[in-house]
MDTraj code that builds the backbone (N, CA, C; nanometers):
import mdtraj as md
import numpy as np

residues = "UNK UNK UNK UNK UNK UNK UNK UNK UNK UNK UNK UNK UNK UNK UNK UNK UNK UNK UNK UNK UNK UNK UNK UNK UNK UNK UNK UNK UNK UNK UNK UNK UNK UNK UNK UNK UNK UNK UNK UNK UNK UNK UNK UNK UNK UNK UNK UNK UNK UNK UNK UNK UNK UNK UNK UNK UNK UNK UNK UNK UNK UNK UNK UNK UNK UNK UNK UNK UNK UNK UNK UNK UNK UNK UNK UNK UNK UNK UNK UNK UNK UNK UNK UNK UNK UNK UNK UNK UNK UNK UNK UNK UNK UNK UNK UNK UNK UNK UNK UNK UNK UNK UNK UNK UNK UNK UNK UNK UNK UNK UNK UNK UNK UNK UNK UNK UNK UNK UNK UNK UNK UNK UNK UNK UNK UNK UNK UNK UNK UNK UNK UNK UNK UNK UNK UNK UNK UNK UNK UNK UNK UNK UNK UNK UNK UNK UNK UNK UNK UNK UNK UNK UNK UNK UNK UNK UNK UNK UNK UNK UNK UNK UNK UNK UNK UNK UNK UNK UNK UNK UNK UNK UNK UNK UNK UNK UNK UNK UNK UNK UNK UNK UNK UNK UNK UNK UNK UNK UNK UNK UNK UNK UNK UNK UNK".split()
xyz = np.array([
    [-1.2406, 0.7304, -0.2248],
    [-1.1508, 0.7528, -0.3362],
    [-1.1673, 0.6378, -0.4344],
    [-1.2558, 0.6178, -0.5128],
    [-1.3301, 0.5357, -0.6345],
    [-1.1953, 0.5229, -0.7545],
    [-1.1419, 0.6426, -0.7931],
    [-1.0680, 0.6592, -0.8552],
    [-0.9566, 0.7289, -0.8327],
    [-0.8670, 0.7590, -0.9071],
    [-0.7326, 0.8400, -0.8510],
    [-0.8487, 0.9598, -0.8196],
    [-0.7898, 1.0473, -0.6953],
    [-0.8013, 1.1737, -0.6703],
    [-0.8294, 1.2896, -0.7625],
    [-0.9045, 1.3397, -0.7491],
    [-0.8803, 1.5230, -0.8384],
    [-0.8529, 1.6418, -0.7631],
    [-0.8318, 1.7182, -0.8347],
    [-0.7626, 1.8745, -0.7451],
    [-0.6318, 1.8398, -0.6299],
    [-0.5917, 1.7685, -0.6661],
    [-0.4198, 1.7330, -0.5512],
    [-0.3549, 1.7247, -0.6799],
    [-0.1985, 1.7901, -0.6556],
    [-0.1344, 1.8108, -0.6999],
    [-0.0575, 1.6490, -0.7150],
    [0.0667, 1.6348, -0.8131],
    [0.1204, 1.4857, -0.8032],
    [0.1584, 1.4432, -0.6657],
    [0.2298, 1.5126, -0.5701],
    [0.2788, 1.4967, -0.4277],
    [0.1667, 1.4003, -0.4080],
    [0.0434, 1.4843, -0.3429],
    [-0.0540, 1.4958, -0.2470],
    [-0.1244, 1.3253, -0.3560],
    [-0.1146, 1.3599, -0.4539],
    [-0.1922, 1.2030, -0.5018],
    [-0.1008, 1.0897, -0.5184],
    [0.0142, 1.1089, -0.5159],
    [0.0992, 0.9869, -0.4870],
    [0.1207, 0.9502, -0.3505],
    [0.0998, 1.0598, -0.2678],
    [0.0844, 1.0353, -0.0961],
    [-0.0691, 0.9428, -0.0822],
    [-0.1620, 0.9802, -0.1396],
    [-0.3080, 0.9258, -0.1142],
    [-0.3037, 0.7902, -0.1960],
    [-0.2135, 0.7836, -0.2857],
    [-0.2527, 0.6274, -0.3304],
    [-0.1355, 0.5149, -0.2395],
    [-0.0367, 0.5952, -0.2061],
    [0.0467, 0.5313, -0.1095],
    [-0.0676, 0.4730, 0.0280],
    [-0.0825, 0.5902, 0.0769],
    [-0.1695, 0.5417, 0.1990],
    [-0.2574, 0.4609, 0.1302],
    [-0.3575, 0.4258, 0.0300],
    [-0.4387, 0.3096, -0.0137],
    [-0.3842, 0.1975, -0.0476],
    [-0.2559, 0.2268, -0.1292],
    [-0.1740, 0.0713, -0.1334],
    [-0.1422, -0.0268, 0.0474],
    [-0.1037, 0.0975, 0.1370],
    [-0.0919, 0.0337, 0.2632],
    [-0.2360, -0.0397, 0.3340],
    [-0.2679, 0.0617, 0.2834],
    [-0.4165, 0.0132, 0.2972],
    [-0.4706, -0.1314, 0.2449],
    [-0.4788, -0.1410, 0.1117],
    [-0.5194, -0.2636, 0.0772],
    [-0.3860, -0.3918, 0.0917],
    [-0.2626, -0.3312, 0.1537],
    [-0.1813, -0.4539, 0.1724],
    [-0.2042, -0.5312, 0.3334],
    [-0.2177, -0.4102, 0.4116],
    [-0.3121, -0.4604, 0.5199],
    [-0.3937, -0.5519, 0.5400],
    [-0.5094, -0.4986, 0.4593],
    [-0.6400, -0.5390, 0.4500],
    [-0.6128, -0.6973, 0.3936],
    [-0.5591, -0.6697, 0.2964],
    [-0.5227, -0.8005, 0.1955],
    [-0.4796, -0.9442, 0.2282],
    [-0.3112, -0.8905, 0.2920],
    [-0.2486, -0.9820, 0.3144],
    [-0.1866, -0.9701, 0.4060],
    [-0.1146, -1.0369, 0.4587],
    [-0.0354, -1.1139, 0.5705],
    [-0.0219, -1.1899, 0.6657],
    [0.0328, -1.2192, 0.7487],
    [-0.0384, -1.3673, 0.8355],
    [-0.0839, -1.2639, 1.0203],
    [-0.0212, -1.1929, 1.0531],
    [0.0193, -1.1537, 1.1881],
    [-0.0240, -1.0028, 1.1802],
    [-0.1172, -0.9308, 1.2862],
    [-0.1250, -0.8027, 1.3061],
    [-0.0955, -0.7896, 1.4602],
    [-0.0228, -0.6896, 1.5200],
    [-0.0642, -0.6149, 1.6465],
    [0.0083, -0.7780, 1.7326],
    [0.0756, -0.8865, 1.6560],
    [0.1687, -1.0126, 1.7443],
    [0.0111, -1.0847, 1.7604],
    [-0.0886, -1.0901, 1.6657],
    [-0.1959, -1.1920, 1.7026],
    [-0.2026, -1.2613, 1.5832],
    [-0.2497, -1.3896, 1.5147],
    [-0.3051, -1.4363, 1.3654],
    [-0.3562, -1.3683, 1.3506],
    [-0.3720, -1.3104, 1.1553],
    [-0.4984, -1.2656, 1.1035],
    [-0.5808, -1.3369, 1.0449],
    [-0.7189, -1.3633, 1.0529],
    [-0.7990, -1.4482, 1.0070],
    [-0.7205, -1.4415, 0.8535],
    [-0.7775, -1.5569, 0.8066],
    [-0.8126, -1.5954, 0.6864],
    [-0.9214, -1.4954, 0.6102],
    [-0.8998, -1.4551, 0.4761],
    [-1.0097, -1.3815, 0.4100],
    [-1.0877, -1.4526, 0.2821],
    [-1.2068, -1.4400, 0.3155],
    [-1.2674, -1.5182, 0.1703],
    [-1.3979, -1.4839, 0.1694],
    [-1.4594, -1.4774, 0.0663],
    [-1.5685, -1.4324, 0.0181],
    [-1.6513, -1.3039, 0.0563],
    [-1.7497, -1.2873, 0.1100],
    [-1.7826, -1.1403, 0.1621],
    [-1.7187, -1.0735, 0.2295],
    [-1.6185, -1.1488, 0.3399],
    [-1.5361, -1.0599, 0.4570],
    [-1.4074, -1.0216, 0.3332],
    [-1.3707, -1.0799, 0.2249],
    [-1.2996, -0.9992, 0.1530],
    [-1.3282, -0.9365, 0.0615],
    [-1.4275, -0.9154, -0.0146],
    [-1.5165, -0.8193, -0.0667],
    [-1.5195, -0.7003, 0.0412],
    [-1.5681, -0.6816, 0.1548],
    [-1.5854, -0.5570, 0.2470],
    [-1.4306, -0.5356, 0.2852],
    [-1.3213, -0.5995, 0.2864],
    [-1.1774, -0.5601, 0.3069],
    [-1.1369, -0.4663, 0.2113],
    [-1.1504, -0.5466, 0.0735],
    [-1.1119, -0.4750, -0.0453],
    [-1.1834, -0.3163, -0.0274],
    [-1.3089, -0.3329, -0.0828],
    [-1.3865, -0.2103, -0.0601],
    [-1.3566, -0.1215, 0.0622],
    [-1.3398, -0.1237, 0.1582],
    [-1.3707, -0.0646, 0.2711],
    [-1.1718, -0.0275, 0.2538],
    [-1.0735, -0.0856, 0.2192],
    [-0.9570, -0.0350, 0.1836],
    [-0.9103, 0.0524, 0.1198],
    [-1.0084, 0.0449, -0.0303],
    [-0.9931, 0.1368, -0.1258],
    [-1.1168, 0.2774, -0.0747],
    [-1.1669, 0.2866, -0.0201],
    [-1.2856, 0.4097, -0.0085],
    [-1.3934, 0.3988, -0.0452],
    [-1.4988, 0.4765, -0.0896],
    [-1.6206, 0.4945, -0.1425],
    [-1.5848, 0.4280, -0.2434],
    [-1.6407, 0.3127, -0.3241],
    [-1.6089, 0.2566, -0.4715],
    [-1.7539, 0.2022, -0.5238],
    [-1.8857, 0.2463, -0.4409],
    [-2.0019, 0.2209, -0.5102],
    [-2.0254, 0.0877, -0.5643],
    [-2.0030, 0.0352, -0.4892],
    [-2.0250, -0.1157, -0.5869],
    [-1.9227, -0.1901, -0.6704],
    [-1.8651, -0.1208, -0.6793],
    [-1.7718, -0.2017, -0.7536],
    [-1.7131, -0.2912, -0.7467],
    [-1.6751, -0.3307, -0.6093],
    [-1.5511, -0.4712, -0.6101],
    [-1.6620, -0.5652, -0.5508],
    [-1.6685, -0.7141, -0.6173],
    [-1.7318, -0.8411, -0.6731],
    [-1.6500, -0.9299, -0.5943],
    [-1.6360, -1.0227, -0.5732],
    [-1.5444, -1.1092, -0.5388],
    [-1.3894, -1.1573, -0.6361],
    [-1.4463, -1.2001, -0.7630],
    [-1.3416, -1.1597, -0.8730],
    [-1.2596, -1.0561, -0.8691],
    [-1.3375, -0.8922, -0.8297],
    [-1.2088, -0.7867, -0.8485],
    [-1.1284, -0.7812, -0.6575],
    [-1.2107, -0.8339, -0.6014],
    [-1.1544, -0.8662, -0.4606],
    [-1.0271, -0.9599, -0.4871],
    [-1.0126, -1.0680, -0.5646],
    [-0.9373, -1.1827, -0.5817],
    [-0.8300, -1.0825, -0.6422],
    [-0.8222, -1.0308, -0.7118],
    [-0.7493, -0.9495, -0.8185],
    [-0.6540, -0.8499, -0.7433],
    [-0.7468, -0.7645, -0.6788],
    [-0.6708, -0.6310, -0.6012],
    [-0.6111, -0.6844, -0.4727],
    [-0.6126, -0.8523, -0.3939],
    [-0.5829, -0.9274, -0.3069],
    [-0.4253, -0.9781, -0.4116],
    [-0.4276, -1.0141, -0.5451],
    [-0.3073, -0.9857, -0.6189],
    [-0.2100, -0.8994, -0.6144],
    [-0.3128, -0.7794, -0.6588],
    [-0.2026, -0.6209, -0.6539],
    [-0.1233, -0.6008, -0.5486],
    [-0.2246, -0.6294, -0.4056],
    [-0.1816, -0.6005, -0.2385],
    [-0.0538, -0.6975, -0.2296],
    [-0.0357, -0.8251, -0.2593],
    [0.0567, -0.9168, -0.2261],
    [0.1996, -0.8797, -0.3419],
    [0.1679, -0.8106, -0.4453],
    [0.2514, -0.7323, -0.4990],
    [0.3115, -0.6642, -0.4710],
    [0.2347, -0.5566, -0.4239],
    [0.3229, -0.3906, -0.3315],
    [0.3807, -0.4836, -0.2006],
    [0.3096, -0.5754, -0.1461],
    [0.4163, -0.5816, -0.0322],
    [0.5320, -0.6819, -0.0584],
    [0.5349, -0.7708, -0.2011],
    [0.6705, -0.8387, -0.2036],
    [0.7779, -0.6985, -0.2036],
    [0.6868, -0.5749, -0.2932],
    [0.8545, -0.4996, -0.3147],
    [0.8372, -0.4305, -0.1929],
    [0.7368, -0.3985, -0.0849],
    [0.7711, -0.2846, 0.0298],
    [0.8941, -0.4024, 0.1289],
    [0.8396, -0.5393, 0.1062],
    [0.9912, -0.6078, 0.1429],
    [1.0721, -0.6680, 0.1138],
    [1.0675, -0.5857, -0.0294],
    [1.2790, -0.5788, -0.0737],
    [1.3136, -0.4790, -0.0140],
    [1.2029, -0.3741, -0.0419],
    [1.2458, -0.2347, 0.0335],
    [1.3265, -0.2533, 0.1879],
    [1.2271, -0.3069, 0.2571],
    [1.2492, -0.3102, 0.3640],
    [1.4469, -0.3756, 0.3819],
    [1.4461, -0.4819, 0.3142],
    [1.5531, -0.5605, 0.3138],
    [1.6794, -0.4587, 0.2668],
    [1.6489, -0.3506, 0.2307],
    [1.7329, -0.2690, 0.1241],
    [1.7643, -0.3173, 0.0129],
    [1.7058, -0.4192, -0.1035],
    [1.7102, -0.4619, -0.2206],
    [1.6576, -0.3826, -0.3159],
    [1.6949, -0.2745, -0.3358],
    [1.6254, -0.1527, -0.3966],
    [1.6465, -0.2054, -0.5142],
    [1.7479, -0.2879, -0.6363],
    [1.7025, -0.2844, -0.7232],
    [1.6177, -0.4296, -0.7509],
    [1.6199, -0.5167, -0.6849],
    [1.4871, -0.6286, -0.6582],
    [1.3686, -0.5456, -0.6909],
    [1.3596, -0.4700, -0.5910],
    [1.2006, -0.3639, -0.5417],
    [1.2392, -0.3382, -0.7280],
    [1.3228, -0.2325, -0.7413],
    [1.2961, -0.1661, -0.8685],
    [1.2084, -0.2549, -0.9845],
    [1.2870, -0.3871, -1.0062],
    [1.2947, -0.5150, -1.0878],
    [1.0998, -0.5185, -1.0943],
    [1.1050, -0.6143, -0.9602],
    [0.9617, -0.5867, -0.8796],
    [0.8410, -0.5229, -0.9468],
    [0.8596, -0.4182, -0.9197],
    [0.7806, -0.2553, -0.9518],
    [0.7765, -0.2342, -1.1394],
    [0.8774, -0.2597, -1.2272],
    [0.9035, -0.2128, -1.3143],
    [0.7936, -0.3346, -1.3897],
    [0.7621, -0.4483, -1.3674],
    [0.7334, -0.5954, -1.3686],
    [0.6183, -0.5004, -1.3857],
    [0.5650, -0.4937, -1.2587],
    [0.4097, -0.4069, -1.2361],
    [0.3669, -0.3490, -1.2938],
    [0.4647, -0.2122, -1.3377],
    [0.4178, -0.1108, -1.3928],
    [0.3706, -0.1627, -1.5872],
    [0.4091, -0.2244, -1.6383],
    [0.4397, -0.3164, -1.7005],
    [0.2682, -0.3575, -1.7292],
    [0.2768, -0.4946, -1.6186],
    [0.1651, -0.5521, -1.6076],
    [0.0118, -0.4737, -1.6252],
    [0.0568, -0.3646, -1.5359],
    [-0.0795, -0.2617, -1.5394],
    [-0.1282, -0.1923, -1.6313],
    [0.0029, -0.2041, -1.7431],
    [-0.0028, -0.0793, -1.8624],
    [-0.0227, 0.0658, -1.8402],
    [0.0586, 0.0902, -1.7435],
    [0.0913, 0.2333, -1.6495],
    [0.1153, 0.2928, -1.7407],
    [0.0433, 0.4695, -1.7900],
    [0.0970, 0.5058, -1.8447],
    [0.0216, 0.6789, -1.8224],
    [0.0910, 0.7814, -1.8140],
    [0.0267, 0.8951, -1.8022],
    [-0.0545, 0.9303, -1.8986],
    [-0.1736, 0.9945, -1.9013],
    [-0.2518, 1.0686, -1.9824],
    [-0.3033, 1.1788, -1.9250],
    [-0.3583, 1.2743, -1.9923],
    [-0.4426, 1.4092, -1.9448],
    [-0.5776, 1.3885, -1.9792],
    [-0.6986, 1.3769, -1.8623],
    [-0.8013, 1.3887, -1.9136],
    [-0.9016, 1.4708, -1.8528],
    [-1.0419, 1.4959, -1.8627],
    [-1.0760, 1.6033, -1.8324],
    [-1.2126, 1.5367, -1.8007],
    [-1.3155, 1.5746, -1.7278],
    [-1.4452, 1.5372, -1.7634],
    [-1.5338, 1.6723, -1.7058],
    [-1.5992, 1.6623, -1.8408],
    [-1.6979, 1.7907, -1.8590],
    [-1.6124, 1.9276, -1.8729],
    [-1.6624, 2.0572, -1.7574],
    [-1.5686, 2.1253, -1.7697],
    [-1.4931, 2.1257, -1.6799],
    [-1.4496, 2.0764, -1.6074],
    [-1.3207, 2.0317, -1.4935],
    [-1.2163, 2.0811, -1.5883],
    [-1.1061, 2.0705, -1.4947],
    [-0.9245, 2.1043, -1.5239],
    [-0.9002, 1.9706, -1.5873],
    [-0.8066, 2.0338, -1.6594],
    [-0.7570, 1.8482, -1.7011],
    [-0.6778, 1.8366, -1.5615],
    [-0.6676, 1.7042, -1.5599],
    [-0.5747, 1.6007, -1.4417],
    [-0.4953, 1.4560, -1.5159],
    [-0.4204, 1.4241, -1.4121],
    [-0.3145, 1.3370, -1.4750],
    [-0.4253, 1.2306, -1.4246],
    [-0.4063, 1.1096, -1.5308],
    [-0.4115, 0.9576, -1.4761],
    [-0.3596, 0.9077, -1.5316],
    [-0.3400, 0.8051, -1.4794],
    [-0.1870, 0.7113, -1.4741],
    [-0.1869, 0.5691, -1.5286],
    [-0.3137, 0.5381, -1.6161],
    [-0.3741, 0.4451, -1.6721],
    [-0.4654, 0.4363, -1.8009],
    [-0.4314, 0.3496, -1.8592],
    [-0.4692, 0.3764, -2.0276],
    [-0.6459, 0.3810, -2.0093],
    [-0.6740, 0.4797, -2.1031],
    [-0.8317, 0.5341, -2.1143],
    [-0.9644, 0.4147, -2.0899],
    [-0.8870, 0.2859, -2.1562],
    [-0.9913, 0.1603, -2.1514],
    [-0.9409, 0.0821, -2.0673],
    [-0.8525, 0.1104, -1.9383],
    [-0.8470, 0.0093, -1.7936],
    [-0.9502, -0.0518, -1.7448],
    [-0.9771, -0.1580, -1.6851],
    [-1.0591, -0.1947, -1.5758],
    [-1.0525, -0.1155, -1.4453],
    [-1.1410, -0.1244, -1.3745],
    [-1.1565, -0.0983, -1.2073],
    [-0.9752, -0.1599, -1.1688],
    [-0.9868, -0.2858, -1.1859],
    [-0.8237, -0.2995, -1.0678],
    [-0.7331, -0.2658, -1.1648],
    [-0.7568, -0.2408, -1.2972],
    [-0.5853, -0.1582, -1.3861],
    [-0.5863, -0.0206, -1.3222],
    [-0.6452, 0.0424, -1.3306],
    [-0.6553, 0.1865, -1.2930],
    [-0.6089, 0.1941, -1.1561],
    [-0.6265, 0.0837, -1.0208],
    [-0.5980, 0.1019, -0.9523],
    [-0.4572, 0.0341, -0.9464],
    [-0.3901, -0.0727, -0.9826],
    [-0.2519, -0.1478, -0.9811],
    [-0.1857, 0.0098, -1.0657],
    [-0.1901, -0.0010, -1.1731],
    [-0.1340, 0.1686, -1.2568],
    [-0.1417, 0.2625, -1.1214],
    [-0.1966, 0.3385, -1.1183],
    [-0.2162, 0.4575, -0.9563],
    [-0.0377, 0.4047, -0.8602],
    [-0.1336, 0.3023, -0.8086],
    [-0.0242, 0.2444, -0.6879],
    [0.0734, 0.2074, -0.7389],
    [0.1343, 0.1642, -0.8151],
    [0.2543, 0.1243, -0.8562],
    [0.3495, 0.2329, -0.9291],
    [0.2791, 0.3262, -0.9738],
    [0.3025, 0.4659, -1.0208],
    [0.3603, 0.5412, -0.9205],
    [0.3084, 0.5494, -0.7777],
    [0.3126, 0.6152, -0.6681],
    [0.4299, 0.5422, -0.6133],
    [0.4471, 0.3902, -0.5679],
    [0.5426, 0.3736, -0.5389],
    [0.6653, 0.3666, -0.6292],
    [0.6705, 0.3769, -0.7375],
    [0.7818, 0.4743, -0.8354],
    [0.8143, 0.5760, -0.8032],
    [0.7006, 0.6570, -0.8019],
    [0.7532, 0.8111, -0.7649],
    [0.8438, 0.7867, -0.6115],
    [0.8059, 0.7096, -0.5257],
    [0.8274, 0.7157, -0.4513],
    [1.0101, 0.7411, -0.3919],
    [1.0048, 0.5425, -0.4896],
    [1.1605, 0.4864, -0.4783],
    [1.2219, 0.5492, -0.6059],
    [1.1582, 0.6652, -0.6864],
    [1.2359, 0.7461, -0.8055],
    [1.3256, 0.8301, -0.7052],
    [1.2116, 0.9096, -0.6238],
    [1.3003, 0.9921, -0.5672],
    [1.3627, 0.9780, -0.4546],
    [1.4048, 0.8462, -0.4434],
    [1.5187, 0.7777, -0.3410],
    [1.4306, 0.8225, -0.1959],
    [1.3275, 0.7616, -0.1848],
    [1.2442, 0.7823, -0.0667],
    [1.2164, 0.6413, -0.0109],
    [1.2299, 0.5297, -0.0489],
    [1.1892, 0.4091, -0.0051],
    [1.1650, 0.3565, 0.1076],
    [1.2582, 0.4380, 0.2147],
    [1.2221, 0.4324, 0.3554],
    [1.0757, 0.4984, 0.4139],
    [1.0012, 0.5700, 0.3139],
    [0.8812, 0.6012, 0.3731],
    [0.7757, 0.4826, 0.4056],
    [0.8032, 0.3845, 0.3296],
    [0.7481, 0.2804, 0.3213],
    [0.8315, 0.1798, 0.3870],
    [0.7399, 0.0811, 0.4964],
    [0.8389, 0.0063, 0.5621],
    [0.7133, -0.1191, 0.6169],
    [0.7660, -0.2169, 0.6721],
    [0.7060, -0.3414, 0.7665],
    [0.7233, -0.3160, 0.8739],
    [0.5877, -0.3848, 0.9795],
    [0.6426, -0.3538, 1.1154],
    [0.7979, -0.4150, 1.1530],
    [0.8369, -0.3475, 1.2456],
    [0.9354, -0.4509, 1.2953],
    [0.9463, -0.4903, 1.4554],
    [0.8047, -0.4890, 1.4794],
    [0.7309, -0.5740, 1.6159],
    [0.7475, -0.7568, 1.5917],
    [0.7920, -0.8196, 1.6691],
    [0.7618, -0.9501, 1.6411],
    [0.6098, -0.9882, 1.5628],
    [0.6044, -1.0846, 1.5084],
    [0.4590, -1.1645, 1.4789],
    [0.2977, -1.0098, 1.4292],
    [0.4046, -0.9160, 1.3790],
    [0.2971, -0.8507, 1.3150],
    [0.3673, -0.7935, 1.1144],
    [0.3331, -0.8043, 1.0331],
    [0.3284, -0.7544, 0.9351],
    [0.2677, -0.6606, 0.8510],
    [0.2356, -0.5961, 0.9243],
    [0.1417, -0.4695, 0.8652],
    [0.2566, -0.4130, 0.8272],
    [0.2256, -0.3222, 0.7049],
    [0.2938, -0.2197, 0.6388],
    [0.2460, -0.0495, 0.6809],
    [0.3471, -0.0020, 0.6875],
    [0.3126, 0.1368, 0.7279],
    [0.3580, 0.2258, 0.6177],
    [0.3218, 0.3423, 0.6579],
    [0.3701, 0.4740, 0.5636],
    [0.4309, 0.5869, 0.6875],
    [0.5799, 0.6494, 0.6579],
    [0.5918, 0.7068, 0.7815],
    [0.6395, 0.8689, 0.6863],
    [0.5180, 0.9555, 0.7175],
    [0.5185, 1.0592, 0.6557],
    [0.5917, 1.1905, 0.7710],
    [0.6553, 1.1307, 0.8520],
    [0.7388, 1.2304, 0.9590],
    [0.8562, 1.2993, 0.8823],
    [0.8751, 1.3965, 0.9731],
    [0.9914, 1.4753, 0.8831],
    [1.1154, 1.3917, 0.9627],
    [1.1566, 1.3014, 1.0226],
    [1.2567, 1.2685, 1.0660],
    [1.2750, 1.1139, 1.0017],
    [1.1831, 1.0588, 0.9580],
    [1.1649, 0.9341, 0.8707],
    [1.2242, 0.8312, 0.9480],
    [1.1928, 0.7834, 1.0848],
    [1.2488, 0.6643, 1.1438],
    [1.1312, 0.6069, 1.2056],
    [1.0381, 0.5881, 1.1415],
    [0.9144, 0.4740, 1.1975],
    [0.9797, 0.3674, 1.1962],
    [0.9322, 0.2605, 1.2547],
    [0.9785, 0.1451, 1.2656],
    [0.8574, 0.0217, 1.3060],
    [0.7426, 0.0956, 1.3631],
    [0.6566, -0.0088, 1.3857],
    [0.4844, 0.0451, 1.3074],
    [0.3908, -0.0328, 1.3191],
    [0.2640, 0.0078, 1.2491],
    [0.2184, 0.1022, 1.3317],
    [0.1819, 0.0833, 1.4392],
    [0.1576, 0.1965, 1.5211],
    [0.1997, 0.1894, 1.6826],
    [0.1387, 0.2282, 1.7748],
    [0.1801, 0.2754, 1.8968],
    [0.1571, 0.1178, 1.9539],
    [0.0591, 0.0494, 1.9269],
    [0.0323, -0.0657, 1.9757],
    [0.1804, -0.2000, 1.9672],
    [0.2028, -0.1827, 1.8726],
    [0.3487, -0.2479, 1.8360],
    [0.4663, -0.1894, 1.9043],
    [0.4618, -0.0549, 1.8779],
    [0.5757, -0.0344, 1.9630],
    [0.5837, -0.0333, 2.1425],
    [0.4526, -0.0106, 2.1831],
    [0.4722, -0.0549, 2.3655],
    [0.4766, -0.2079, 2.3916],
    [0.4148, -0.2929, 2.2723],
    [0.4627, -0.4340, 2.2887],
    [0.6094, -0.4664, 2.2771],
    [0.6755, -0.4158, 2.2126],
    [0.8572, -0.4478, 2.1757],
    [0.8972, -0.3641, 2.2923],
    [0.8546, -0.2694, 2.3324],
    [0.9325, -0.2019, 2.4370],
    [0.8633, -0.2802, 2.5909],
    [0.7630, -0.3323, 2.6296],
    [0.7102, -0.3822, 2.7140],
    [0.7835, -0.4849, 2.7207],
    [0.7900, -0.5628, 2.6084],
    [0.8920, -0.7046, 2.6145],
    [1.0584, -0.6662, 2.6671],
    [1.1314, -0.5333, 2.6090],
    [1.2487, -0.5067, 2.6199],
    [1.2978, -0.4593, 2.7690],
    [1.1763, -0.4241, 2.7956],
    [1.1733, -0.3782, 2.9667],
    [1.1811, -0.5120, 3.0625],
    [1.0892, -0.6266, 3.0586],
    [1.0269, -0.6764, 3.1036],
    [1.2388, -0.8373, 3.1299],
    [1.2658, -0.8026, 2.9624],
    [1.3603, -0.8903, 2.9629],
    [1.5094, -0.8346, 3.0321],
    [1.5256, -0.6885, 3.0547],
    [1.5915, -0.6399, 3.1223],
    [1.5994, -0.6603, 3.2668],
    [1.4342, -0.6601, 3.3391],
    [1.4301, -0.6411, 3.4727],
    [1.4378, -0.8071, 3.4997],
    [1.4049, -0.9319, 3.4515],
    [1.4246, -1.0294, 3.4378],
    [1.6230, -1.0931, 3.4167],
    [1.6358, -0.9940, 3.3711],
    [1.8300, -1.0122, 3.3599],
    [1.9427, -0.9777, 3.4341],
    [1.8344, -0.8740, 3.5647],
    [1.9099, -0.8109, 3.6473],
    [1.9206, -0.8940, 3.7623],
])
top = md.Topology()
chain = top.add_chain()
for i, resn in enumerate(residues, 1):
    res = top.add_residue(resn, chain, resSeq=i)
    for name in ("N", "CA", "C"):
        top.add_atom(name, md.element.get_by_symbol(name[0]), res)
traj = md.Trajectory(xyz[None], top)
C-alpha cells in the first residue's frame, strides 16, 4: 500500500490506514514489546522498519523520509495515549495539530480512466504528507465517530505496542495472545503463591 488504497470504500480505507498507522507506531517507536527491550532503530534497520510497515513503497523511504514517518509514528501514538488515558479532547487537540501540520485536506482525483477516489492530501504532498494526511484523517474519522476505543496500548506490563481491536465486542486489551498469557500466567502464578 504505496499510497492510500483504491476501490475501498471510506470505512475499509480508514480501517487500512489505521492498521498502517499501528503499524508504523510499532515499527517506529517505543521502548518494550511482548515485556522484552526493543532495540534501538537507526539507519538501514530503520529504513526496512519504515518500509516494510508501510507495504510495497518501491523505493521510496531514504533514511530522511524514515526520520520523518519515525515523527508521524511518535505522533499517532502521543494521541492513541491520550486516547488510551480517556483525554479525548487532548487526543482531539493532538490530532487537529496534525491534521493541520499535514495540510489534510480531501480532494477527488482520478488517474487515467479509473473512478475518481478520495485523497486526503493536497495534489503537491510529499511521500510522508500524503501519508501523515491518510493517517491522521483516519484517526479522525475514527475519534469523529466516537470510536476511540478501537485504538488502544497494550496493557501487559513492559510492552507498548499499539493495537487495533476490530471485534464486534470492542474489549481488547492487550497486542496479542502473547501478552495476554503473560498477564494471565503472572495472575495465576501470584494467586497460587498467595494461597
Amino acid at each position: 500500500m504505496a499510497e492510500e488504497p483504491e476501490g475501498t470504500g471510506l470505512d475499509g480505507r480508514h480501517t487500512m490506514h489505521l492498521e498502517t498507522g499501528v503499524a508504523l507506531i510499532n515499527a517506529l517507536t517505543g521502548q518494550h514489546v511482548h515485556g522484552r527491550p526493543k532495540p534501538a532503530l537507526g539507519g538501514h534497520d530503520l529504513v526496512r522498519a519504515a518500509a516494510d510497515a508501510l507495504g510495497p513503497v518501491d523505493g521510496q523511504v531514504d533514511l530522511a523520509v524514515a526520520e520523518r514517518l519515525r515523527n508521524v509514528a511518535s505522533r499517532l501514538r502521543e494521541i492513541i495515549e491520550s486516547l488510551s488515558r480517556r483525554e479525548h479532547d487532548q487526543a482531539a487537540a493532538l490530532l487537529n495539530r496534525m491534521l493541520t501540520d499535514s495540510k489534510a485536506r480531501p480532494y477527488l482525483h482520478r488517474h487515467g480512466e479509473q473512478s475518481w477516489h478520495l485523497h486526503f492530501h493536497s495534489p503537491d504532498a510529499d511521500f510522508v504528507q500524503r501519508w501523515a494526511a491518510g493517517l491522521a484523517v483516519s484517526v479522525a474519522a475514527a475519534l469523529g465517530d466516537d470510536t476511540p476505543h478501537r485504538v488502544g496500548l497494550c496493557a501487559a506490563p513492559r510492552c507498548d505496542q499499539a493495537y487495533l481491536d476490530a471485534s464486534q465486542a470492542q474489549i481488547k486489551r492487550f497486542c496479542g495472545l502473547s501478552c495476554q498469557n503473560r498477564v494471565k500466567a503472572a495472575a495465576y502464578r501470584a494467586r497460587r503463591s498467595g494461597s
